[in-house]
GUROMAR-71335 format. One record per residue (C-alpha): residue number from 1; residue in one letter; x, y, z. Coordinates in steps of 0.2 Angstrom, whole numbers. Example, Ala and Ser with C-alpha at 12.3 -4.5 7.8 and 13.67 -1.06 7.14 Angstrom:
<sites>
   num   residu    east   north      up
     1        A      62     -22      39
     2        S      68      -5      36
</sites>
This chain:
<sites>
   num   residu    east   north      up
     1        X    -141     193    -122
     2        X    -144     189    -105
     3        X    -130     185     -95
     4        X    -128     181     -76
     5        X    -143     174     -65
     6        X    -139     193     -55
     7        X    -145     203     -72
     8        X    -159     190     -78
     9        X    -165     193     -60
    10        X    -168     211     -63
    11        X    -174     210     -81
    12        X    -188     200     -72
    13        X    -192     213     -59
    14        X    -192     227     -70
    15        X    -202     217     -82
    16        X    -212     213     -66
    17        X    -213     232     -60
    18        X    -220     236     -78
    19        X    -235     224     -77
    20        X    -241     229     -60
    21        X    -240     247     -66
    22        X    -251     241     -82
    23        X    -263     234     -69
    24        X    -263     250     -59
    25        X    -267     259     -76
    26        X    -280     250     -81
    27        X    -288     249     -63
    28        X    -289     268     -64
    29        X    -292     269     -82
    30        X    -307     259     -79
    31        X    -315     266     -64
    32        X    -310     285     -70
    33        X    -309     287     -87
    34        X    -324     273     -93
    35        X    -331     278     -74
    36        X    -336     258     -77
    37        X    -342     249     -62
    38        X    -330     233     -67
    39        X    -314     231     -71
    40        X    -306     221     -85
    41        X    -294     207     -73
    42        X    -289     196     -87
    43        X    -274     204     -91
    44        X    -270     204     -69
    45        X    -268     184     -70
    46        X    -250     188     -82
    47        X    -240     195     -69
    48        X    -245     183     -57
    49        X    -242     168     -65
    50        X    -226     173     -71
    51        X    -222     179     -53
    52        X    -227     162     -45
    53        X    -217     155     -59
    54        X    -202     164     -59
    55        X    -202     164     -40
    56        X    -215     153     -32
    57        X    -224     155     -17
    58        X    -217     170     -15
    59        X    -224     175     -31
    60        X    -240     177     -18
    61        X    -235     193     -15
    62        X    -240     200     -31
    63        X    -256     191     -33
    64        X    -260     199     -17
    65        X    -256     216     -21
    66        X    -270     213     -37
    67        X    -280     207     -27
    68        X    -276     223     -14
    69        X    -278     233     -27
    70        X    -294     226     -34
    71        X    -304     227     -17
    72        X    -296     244     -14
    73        X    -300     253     -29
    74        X    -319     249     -28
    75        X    -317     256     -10
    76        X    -308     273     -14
    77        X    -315     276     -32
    78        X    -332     267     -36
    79        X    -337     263     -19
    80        X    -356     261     -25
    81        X    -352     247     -38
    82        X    -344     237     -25
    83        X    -350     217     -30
    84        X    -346     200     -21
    85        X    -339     195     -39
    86        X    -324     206     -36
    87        X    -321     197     -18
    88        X    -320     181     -27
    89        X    -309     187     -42
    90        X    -298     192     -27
    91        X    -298     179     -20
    92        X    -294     166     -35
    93        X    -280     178     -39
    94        X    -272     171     -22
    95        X    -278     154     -28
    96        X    -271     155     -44
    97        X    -253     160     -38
    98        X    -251     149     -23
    99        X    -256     134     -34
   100        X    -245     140     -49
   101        X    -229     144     -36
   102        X    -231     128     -28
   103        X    -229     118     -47
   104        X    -216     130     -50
   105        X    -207     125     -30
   106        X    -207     108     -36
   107        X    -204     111     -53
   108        X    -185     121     -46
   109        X    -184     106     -32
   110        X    -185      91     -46
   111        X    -174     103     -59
   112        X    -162     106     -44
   113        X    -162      89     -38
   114        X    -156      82     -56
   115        X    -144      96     -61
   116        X    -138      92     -44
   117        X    -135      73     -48
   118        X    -129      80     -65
   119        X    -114      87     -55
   120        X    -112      72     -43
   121        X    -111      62     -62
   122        X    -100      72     -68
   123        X     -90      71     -53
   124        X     -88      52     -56
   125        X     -83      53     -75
   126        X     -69      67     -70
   127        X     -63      55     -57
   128        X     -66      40     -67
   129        X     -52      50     -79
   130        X     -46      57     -67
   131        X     -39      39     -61
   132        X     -36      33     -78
   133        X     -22      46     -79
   134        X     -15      48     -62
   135        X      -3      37     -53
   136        X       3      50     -38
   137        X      -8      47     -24
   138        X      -7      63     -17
   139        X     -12      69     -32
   140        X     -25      59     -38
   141        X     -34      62     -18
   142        X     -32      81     -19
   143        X     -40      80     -39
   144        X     -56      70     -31
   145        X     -59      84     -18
   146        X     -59      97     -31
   147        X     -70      87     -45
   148        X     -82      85     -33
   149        X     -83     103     -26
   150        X     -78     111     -44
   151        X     -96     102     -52
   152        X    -106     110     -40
   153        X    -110      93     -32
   154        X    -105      96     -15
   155        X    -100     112      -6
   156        X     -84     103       3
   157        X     -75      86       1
   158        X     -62      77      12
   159        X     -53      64      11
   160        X     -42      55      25
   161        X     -30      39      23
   162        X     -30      27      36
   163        X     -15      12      38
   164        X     -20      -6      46
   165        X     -19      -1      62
   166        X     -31      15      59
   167        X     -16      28      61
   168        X     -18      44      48
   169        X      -8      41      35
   170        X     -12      56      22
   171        X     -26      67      17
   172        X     -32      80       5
   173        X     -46      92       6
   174        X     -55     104      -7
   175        X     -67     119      -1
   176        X     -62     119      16
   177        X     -44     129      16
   178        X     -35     131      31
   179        X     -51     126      42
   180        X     -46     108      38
   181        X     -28     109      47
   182        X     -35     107      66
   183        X     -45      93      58
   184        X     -28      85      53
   185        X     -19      87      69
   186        X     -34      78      79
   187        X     -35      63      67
   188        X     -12      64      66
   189        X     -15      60      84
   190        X     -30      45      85
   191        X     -44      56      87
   192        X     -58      54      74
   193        X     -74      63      74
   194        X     -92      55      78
   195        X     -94      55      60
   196        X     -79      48      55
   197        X     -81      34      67
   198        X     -97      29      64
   199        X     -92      28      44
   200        X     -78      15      48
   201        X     -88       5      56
   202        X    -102       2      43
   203        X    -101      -3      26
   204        X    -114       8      19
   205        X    -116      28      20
   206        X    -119      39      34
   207        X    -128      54      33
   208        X    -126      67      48
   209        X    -140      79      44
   210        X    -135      94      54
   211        X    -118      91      59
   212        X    -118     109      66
   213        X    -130     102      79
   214        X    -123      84      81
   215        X    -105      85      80
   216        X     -97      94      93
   217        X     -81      86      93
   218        X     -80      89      74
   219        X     -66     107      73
   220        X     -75     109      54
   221        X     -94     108      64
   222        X     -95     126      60
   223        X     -92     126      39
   224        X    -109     113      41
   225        X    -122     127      46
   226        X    -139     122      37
   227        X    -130     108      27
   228        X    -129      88      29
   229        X    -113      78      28
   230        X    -111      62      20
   231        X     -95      48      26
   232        X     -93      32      19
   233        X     -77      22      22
   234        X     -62      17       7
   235        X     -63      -3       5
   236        X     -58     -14      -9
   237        X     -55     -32      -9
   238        X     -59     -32      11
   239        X     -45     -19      17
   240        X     -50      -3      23
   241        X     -39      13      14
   242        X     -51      26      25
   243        X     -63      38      22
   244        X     -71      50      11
   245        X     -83      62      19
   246        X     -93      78       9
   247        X    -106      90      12
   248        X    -121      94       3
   249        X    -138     103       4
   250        X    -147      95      17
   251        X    -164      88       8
   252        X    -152      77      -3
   253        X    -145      69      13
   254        X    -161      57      14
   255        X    -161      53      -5
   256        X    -157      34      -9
   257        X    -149      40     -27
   258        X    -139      54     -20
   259        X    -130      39      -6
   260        X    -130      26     -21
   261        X    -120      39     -31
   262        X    -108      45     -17
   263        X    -105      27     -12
   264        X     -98      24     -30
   265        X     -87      38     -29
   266        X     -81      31     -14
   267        X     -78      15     -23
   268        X     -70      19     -37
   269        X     -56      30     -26
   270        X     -54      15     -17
   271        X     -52       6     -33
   272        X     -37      18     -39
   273        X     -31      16     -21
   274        X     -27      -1     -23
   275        X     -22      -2     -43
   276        X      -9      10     -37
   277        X      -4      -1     -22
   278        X      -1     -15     -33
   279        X       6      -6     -46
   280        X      17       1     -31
   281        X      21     -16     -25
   282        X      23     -25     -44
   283        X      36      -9     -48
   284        X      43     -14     -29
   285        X      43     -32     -33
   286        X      53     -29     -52
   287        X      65     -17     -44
   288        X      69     -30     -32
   289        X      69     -43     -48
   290        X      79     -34     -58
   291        X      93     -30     -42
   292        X      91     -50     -38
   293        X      95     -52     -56
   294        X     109     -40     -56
   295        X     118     -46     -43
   296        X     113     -67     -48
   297        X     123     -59     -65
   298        X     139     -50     -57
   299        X     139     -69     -47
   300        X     136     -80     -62
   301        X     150     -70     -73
   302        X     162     -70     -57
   303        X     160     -85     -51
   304        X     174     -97     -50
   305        X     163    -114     -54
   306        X     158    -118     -71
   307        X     140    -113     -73
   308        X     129    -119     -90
   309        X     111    -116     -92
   310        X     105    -130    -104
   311        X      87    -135    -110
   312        X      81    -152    -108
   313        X      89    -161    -121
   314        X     108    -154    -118
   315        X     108    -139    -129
   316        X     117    -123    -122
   317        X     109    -111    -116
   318        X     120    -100    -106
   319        X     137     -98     -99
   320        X     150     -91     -89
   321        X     165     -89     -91
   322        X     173    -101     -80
   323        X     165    -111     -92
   324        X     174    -106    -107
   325        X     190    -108     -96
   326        X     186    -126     -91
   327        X     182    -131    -108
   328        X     194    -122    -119
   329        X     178    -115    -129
   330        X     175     -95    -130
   331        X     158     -91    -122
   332        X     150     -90    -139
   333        X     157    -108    -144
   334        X     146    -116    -131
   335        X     131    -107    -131
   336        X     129    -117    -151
   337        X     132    -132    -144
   338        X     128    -148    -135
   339        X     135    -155    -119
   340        X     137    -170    -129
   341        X     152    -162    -138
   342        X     165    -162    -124
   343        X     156    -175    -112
   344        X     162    -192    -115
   345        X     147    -205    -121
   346        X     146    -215    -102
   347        X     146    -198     -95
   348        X     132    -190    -105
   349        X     121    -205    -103
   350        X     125    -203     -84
   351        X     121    -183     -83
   352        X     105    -186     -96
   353        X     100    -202     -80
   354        X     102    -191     -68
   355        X      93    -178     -76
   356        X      78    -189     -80
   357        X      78    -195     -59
   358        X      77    -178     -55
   359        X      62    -173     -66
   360        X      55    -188     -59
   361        X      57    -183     -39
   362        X      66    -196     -36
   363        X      80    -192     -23
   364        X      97    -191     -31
   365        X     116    -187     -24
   366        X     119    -168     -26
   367        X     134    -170     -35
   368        X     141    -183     -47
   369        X     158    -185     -59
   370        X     158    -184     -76
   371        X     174    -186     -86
   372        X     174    -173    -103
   373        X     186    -170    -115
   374        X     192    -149    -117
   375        X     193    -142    -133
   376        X     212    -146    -135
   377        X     208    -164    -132
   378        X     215    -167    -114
   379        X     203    -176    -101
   380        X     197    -170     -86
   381        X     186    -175     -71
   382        X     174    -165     -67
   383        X     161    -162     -53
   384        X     143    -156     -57
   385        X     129    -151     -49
   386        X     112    -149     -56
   387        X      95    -138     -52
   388        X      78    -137     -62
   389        X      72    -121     -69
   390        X      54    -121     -67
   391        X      42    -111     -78
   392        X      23    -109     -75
   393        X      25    -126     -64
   394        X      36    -136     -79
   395        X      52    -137     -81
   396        X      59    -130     -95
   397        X      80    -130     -92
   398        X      93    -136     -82
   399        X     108    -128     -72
   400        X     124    -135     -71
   401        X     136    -130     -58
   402        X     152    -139     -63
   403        X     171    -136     -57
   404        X     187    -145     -62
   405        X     191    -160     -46
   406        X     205    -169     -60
   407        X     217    -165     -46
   408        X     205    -170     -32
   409        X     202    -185     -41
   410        X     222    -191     -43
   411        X     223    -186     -25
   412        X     207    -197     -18
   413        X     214    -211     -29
   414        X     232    -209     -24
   415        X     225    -209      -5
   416        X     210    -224      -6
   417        X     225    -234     -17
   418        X     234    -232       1
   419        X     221    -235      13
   420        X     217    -250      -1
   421        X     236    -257       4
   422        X     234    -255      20
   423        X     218    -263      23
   424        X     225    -276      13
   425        X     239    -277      22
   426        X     230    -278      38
   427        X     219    -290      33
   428        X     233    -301      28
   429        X     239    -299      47
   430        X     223    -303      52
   431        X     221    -317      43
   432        X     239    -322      48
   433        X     234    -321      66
   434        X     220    -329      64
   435        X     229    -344      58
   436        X     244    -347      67
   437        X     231    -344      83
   438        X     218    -358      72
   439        X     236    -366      69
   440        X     246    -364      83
   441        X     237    -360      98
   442        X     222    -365      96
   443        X     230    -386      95
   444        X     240    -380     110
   445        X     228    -377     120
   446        X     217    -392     113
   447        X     232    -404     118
   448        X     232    -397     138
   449        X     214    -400     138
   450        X     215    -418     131
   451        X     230    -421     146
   452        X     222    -413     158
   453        X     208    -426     154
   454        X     218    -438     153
   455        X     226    -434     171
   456        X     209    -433     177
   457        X     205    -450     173
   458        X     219    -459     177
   459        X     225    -450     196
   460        X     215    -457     211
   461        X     226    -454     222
   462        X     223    -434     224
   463        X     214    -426     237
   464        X     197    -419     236
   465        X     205    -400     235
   466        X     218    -406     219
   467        X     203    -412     211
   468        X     193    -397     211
   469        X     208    -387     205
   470        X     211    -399     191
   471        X     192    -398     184
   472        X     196    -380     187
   473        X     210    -376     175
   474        X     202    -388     164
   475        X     188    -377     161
   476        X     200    -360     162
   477        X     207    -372     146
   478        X     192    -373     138
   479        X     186    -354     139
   480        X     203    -350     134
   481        X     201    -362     119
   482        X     184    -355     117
   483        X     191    -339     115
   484        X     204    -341     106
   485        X     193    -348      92
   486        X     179    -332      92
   487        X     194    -322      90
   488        X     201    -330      77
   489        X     185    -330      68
   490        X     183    -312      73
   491        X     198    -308      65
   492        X     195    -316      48
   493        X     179    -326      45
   494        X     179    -338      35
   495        X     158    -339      31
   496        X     162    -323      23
   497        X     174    -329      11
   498        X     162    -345       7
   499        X     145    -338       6
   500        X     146    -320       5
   501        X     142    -304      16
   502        X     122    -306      19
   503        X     129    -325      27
   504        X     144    -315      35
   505        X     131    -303      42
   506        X     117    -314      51
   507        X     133    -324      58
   508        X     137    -310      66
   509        X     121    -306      72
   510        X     119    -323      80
   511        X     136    -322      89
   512        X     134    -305      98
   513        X     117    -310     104
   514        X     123    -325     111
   515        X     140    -315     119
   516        X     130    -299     125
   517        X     114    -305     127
   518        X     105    -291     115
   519        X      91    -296     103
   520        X      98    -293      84
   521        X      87    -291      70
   522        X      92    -294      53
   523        X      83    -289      36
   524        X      86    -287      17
   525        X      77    -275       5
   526        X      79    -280     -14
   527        X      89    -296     -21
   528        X     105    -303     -14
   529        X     120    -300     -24
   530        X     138    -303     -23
   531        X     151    -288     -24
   532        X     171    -290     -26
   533        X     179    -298      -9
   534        X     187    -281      -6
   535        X     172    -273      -6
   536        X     162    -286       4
   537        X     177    -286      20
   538        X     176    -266      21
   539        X     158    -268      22
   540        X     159    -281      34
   541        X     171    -272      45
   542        X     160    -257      45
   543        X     145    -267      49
   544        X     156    -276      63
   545        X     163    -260      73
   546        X     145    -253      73
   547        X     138    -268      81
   548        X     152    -270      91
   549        X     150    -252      96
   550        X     131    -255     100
   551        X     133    -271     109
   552        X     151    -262     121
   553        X     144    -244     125
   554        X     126    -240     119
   555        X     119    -251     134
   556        X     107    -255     121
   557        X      91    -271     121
   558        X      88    -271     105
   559        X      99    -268      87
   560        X      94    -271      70
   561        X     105    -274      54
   562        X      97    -270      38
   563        X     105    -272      18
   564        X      97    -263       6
   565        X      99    -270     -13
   566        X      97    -255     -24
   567        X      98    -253     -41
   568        X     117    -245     -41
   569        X     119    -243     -24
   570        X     119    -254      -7
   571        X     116    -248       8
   572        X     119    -255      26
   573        X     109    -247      41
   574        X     110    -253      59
   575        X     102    -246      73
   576        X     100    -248      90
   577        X      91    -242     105
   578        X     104    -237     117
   579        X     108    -221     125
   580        X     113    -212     110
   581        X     126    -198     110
   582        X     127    -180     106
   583        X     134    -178      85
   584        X     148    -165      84
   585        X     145    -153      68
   586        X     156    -162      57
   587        X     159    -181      54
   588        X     178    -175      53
   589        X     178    -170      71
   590        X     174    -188      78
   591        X     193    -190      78
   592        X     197    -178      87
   593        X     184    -180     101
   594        X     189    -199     103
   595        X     178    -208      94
   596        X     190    -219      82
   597        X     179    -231      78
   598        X     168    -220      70
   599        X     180    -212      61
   600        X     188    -228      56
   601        X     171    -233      49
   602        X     170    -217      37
   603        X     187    -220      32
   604        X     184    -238      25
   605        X     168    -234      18
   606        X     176    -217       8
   607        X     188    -232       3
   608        X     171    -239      -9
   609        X     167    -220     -14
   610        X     155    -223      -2
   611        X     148    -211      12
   612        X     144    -214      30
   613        X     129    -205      40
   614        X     125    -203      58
   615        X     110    -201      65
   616        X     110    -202      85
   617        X     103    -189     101
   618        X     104    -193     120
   619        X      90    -205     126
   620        X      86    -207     107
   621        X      98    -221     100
   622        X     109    -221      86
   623        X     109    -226      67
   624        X     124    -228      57
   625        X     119    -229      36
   626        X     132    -235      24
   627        X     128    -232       6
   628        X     143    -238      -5
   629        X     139    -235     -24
   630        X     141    -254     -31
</sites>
């Protein structure tokens, strides 16, 4: 068997060497031997179509040595037969071979061209696998180079990585060797070649026929004698990864299928590029997960509040172990069963309402009291707090952040019972005050009115000046009268006993715009109801200090008093448009900076269980809300 092309290569010429000397037997046996005038060329038109097909148009050469030989023969040994018929065979010998070696040229050109596109194709399907298997990029780059250059596709391949802001990142190379390294340095420090350029700044292939020639600033210019490069750039999904660049014999650099080919190579790196960059960033992204969940564990087991994850309908789903110590139950007690089982049955509707309101998107209080029952049967208060577990956009669970506020609870009771008394207690002075002043004072000063009257009417005998001091004290009498009354019905009116806080309220409106000269608005959202007349005096006083606050110090030409009817809650808002004032962090700190009435006010309206809010900035007004759950 035949082996290398080296050894088929001289089988040909000897085989070669053999028919010519045939030829040169024949010539001689012809002329010399038959002593014929003609020789018998048939047999001369085998080695030269073998010769122009083994080797082309370079297989001229032995159809010219026949042909040499034919002419030469007829000079040297039968010079008197000499015919015109043996310059024409001569000549169609040349004919015969240049026609036959140039089939045979584009016969190795097409051959050459597919086995070429052959190696590119299987360049593809080892990368293709190549990708399916490898997840190192460093690896996987370094594997493209050599698949392209190992199939015979391309003589060298590079690959160069590129961040967003175009600074070299990594690269790999194959058939290059240590003439790639001052490539490296020049692109580790911002300088990229012509070609490397122009290939970032076009979507398709560029093709640098002689880079030898063109690319001067290119340190690999030299590996590129008599060869073409192609670049084309690294993009998936819009983001550029880099560039490929390879080089290859120079007639392919103009073939359409041999760019088409190289661009998909180029596409499917960029492909692995970015699977492993997501499957970088989703292993990123669990890690993270899984240490977010880690740690949410470590706090859900240690925390010192209650936590139960519960589906929708109150069945448990998952607890701590505060929650086994708040409940008496072990862990495994509670995941079987239902916060109905140690809730009282007002305190599950409540938690199953507020869980519906949530769901809804209806704004809720964060926290709320519940009253259970522990496994031992003792009651307790507790205080819950409740999120939503979303999943795929629904919700599927709920979780409870409860802790124990029995204590709390005695506490706040034990300390609103107190404030209770004392309101009561000052409101009965009040309301004492106001009527011995009503009583007392008030029929006082009524009686010196009436004599001063009377001693007005009946003396003509006072001079001019008497007079005028005698109307004078009678009207000093009359505003003292006049405000002796207002305060008496400042300190406990009576409208709000008779027809209720809404009444008590536009009263109060009407009275400091006639006293202060300020425009106060009053409005009601929802129906008008009746609350307790504990309830209705706290609300009233708050109501009071605030308007009394706006009319005093906020320098304010407008205030507005709104009540709010809701369906478990009221709320009282008043506002005004005075100069405002800067909010310290904490309502708590109103004390301490001398704002008492404001403090005042949150402590009778924690007396309701309800909660006060400020809302106020210089130049920008204020607004005090009250919302007292009754």
């Amino acid at each position: 068997m035949i082996g290398t092309r080296a050894e088929w290569q001289k089988y040909r010429i000897a085989l070669m060497a053999m028919l010519l000397a045939g030829a040169c037997f024949l010539t001689y046996y012809f002329h010399v031997v038959l002593e014929a005038g003609t020789v018998f060329t048939h047999s001369f038109y085998i080695p030269i179509i073998l010769a122009s097909f083994w080797w082309g148009r370079k297989g001229l050469v032995v159809a010219v040595f026949l042909a040499a030989l034919l002419i030469l023969s007829h000079l040297f040994l039968r010079s008197d037969v000499m015919t015109a018929n043996d310059y024409f065979r001569a000549a169609l010998f040349v004919v015969v071979a240049f026609a036959v070696g140039l089939l045979s040229d584009r016969r190795k050109r097409a051959e050459s061209r597919v086995e070429h596109l052959n190696a590119v194709l299987r360049a593809i399907r080892n990368i293709n696998h190549l990708i399916a298997v490898e997840r190192d990029r460093d690896r996987l780059l370094k594997g493209a180079c050599e698949n392209l250059i190992e199939t015979r596709g391309y003589y060298n391949a590079w690959i160069v990585l590129l961040d967003g802001s175009g600074n070299f990142v990594a690269s790999a190379e194959a058939g290059l060797g240590k003439y790639f390294a001052p490539m490296v340095e020049q692109m580790k420090h911002g300088e990229l070649t012509n070609c490397a350029r122009r290939a970032l700044a076009h979507s398709d292939v560029v093709v640098t026929e002689d880079p030898f020639l063109t690319c001067s600033d290119c340190p690999l210019a030299k590996m590129y004698g008599g060869r073409g490069a192609m670049s084309v750039r690294l993009e998936r999904n819009g983001k550029l990864y880099g560039l490929v660049s390879t080089s290859i014999p120079a007639e392919f650099t103009t073939d359409d299928e041999e760019r088409s080919l190289f661009k998909e190579v180029a596409g499917d790196i960029a492909l692995a590029l970015h699977v492993m960059e997501q499957d970088e960033e989703h292993k990123w992204a669990t890690e993270a997960l899984k240490e977010s969940e880690n740690r949410y564990r470590d706090l859900f087991n240690s925390a010192s509040d209650a936590i139960l994850i519960r589906d929708l309908e109150g069945n448990i789903l998952e607890v701590n172990q505060a929650a086994s110590e708040l409940t008496g139950y072990t862990v495994d007690e509670l995941v079987k069963t239902n916060i109905r089982q140690f809730l009282t049955a007002e305190s599950f509707e409540i938690a199953m309402k507020k869980q519906r309101r949530q769901l809804e998107g209806e704004a809720t209080s964060q926290r709320y009291e519940l009253e259970m029952v522990r496994k031992d049967g003792t009651r307790a208060v507790i205080e819950a707090m409740i999120s939503v577990i979303n999943e795929n956009e629904q919700p599927v669970a709920i979780q409870a952040t409860v802790r124990d506020v029995t204590e709390e609870r005695k506490m706040r009771d034990s300390t609103r019972f107190y404030l209770h008394q004392v309101t009561i207690a000052q409101e009965e002075e009040r309301k004492r005050i106001a009527r011995e002043l009503h009583d007392d004072t008030a029929q006082e000063l009524v009686a010196l009115s009436r004599r001063l009257d009377k001693l007005s009417a009946t003396s003509t005998k006072l001079s001019r000046r008497d007079s005028t001091l005698l109307e004078e004290a009678q009207q000093d009498v009359d505003r003292i009268l006049e405000g002796v009354r207002r305060f008496s019905r400042d300190l406990r009116p009576s409208i709000l006993d008779d027809l209720g806080l809404l009444p008590a309220l536009e009263w109060l409106a009407s009275e400091l715009t006639k006293q202060f000269d300020i425009a106060i608005a009053t409005a009601v959202v929802g129906t008008e109801r009746r609350f307790s007349p504990e309830a209705e005096l706290v609300m009233f006083r708050i109501a009071q200090e605030a308007l009394r606050n706006t009319c005093r110090h906020a320098q304010a030409s407008r205030a507005s008093v709104a009540m709010e009817y809701g369906e478990d809650k009221t709320i009282i808002r008043v506002s005004d448009n005075g100069k405002g004032f800067e909010l310290p962090e904490r309502l708590s700190d109103l004390a301490s900076l001398g704002k008492l009435g404001l403090a005042g006010m949150e402590e009778r309206a924690r007396l309701l269980g309800g909660t006060l809010s400020l809302q106020s900035a210089p130049g920008k007004g204020t607004t005090v809300t009250i919302e007292v759950p009754i």
